[in-house]
Z-matrix of the N, CA and C atoms (Angstrom, degrees):
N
C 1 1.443
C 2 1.529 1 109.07
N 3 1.501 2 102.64 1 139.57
C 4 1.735 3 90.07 2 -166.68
C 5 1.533 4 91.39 3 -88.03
N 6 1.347 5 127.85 4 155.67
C 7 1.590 6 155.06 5 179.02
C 8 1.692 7 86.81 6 -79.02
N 9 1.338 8 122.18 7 160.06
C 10 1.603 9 139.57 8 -165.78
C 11 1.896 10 81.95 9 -153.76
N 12 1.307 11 117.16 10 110.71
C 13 1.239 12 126.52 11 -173.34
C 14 1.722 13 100.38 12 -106.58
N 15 1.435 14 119.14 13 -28.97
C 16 1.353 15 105.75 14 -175.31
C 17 1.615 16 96.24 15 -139.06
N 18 1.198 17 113.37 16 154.02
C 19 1.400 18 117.21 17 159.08
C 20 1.509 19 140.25 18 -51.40
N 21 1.085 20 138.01 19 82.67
C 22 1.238 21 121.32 20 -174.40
C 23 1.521 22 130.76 21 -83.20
N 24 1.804 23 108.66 22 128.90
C 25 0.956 24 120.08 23 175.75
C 26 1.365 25 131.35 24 -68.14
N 27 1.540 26 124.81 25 128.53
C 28 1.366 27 124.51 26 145.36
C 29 1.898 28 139.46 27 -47.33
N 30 1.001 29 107.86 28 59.14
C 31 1.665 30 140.23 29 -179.33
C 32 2.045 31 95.69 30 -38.74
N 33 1.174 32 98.12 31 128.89
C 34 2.088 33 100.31 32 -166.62
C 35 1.367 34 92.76 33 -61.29
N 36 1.421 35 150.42 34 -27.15
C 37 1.175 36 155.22 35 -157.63
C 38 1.414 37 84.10 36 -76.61
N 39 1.477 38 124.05 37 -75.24
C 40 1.275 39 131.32 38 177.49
C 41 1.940 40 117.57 39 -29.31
N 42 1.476 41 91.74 40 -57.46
C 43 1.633 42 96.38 41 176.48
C 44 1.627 43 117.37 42 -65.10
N 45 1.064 44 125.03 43 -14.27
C 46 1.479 45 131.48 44 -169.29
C 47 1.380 46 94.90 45 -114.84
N 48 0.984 47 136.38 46 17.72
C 49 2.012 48 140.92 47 153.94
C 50 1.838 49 93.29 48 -113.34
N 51 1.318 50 111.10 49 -28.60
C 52 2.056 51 89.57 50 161.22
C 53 0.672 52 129.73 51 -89.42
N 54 0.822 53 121.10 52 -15.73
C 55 2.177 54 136.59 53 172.57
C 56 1.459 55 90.68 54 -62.32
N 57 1.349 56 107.41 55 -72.52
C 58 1.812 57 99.97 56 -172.81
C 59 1.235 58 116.19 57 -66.90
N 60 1.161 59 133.89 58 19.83
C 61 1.363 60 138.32 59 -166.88
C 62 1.463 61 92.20 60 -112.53
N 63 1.652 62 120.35 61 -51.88
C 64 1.437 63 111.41 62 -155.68
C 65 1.507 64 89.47 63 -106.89
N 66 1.712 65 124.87 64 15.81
C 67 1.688 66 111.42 65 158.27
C 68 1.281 67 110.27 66 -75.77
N 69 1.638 68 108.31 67 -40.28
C 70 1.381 69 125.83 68 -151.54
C 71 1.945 70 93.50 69 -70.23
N 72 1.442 71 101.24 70 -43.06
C 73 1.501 72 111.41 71 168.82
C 74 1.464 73 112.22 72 -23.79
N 75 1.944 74 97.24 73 -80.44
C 76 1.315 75 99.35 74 -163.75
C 77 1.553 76 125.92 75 -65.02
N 78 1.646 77 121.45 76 -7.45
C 79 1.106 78 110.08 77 -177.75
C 80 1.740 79 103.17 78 -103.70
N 81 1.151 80 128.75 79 -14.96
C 82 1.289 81 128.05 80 170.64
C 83 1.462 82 112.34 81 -65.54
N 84 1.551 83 113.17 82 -34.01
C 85 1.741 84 111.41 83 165.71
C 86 1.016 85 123.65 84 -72.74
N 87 1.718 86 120.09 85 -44.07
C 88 1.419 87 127.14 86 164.14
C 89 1.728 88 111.13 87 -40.00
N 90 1.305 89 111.99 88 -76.67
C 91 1.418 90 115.01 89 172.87
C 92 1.573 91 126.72 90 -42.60
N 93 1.264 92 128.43 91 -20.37
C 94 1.102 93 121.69 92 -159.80
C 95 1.882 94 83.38 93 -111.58
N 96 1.003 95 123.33 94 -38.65
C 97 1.487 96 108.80 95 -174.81
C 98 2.021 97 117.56 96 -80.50
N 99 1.608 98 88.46 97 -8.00
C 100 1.467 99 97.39 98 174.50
C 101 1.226 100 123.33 99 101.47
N 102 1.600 101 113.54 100 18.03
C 103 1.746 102 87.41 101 -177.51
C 104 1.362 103 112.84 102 -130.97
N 105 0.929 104 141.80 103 -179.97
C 106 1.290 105 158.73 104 176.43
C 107 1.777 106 131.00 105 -70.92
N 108 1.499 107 116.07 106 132.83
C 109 1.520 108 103.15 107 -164.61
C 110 1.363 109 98.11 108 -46.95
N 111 1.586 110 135.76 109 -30.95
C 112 1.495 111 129.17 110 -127.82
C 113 1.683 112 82.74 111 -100.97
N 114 1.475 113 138.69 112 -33.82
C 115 1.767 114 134.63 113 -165.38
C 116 1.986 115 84.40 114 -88.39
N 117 0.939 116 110.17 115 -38.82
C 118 1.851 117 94.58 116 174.69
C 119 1.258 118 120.24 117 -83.78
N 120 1.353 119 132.26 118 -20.77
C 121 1.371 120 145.29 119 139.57
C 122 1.875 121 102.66 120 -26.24
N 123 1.489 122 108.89 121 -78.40
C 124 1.268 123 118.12 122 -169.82
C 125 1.769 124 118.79 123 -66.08
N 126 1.447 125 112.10 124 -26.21
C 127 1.246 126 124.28 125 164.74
C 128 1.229 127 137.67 126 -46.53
N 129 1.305 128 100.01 127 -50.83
C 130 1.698 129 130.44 128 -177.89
C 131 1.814 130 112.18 129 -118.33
N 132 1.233 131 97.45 130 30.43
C 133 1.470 132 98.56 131 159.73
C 134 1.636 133 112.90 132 60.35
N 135 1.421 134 113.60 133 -9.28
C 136 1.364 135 97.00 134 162.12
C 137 1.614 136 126.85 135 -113.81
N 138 1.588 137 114.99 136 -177.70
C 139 0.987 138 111.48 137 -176.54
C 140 1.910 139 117.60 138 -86.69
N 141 1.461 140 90.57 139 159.23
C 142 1.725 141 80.54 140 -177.98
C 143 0.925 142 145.58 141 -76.32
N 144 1.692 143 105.20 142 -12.26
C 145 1.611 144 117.18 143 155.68
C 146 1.279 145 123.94 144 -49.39
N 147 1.660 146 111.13 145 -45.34
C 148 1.679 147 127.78 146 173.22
C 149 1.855 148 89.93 147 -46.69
N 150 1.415 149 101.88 148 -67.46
C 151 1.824 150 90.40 149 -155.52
C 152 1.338 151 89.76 150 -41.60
N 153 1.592 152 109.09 151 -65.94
C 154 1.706 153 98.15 152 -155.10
C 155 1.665 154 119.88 153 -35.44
N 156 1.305 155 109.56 154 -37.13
C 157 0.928 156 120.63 155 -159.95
C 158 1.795 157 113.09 156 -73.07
N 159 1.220 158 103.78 157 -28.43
C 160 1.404 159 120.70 158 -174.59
C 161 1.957 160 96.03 159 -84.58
N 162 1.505 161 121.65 160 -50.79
C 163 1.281 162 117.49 161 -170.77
C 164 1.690 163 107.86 162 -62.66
N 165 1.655 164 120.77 163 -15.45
C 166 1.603 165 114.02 164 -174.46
C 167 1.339 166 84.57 165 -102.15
N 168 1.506 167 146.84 166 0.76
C 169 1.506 168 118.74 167 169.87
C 170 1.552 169 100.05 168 102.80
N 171 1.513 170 115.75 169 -21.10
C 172 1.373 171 102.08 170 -170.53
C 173 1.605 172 112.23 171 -75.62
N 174 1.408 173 132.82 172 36.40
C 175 1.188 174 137.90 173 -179.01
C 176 1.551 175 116.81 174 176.35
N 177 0.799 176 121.26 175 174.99
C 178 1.750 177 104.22 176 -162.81
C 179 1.446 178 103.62 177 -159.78
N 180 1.462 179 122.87 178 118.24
C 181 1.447 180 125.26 179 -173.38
C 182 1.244 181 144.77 180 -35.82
N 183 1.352 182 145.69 181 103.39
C 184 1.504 183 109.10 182 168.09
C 185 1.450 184 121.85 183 -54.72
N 186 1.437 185 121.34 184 -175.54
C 187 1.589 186 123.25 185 167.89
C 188 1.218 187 102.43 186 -59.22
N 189 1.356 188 124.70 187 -23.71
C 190 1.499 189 130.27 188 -156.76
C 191 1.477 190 94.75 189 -71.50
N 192 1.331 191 108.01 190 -67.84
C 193 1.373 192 120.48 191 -168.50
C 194 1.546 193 112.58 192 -53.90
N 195 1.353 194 119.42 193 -61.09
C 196 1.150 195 123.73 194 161.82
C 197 1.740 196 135.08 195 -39.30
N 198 1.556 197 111.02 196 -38.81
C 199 1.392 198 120.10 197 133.37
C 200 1.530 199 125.32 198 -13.47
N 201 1.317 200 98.36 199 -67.74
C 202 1.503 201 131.35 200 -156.31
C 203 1.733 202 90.80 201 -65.21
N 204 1.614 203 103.65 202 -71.46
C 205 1.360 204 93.74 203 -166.96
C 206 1.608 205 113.35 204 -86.19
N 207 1.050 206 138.91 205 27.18
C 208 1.181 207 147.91 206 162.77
C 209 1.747 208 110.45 207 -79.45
N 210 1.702 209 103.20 208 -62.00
C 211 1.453 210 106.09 209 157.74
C 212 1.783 211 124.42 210 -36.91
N 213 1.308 212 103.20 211 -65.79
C 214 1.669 213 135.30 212 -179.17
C 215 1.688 214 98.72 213 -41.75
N 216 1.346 215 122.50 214 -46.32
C 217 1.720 216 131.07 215 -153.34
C 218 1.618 217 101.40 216 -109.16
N 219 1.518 218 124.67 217 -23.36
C 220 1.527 219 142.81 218 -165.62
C 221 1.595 220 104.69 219 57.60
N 222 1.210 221 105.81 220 58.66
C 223 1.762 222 104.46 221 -164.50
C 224 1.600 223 101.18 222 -152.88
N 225 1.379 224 112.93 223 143.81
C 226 1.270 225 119.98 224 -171.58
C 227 1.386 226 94.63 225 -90.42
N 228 1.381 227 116.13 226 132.31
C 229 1.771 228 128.37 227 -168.35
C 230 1.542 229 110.45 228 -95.34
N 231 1.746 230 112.80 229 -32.40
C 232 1.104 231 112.45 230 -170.67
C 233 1.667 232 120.89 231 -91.68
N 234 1.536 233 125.90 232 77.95
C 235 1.344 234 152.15 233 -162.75
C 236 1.577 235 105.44 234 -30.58
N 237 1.626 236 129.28 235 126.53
C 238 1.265 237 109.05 236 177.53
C 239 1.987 238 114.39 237 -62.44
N 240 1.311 239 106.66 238 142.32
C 241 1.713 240 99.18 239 -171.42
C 242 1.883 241 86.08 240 -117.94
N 243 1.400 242 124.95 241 140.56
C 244 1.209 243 110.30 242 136.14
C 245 1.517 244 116.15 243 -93.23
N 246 1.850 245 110.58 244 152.55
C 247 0.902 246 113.64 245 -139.91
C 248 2.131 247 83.23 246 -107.83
C-alpha cells in the first residue's frame, strides 16, 4: 500500500479542468442518450436556461444540481479526475 506523506491540494487551475470536465460530461451524456436541454431541464427539476447555462460554463453546479442531473441523464456526472 503506497504511504500518502503529505496532503494534496486542489490548486483553482486544477478545479477549473473539473468544471470542464463534468460540463463536457453533462452534455456528451445528454447528447449521446438523445435528449434535449428542455426534457433534462424538466427531468431534474431545473430550468433550461440553468442547463444551458451550466453546459457553456457560464455557471457551475452544486452537488445538488449535479445530483439532479445525474438522476435526470442515469449517468454518473462526477468524471473520474486523478488528482
Amino acid at each position: 500500500m503506497k504511504k500518502r506523506t503529505r496532503r494534496q491540494t486542489l490548486t483553482a487551475k486544477d478545479f477549473e479542468k473539473l468544471l470542464d470536465r463534468v460540463r463536457e460530461r453533462i452534455v456528451s451524456v445528454r447528447e449521446e442518450r438523445g435528449f434535449s436541454q428542455q426534457e433534462i431541464a424538466e427531468a431534474s427539476g431545473l430550468s433550461t436556461g440553468m442547463v444551458g447555462m451550466l453546459e457553456s460554463g457560464q455557471r457551475h453546479p452544486s452537488l445538488e444540481t449535479l445530483a439532479r442531473l445525474s438522476v435526470a441523464l442515469d449517468a454518473d456526472m462526477f468524471p473520474h479526475y486523478d488528482w
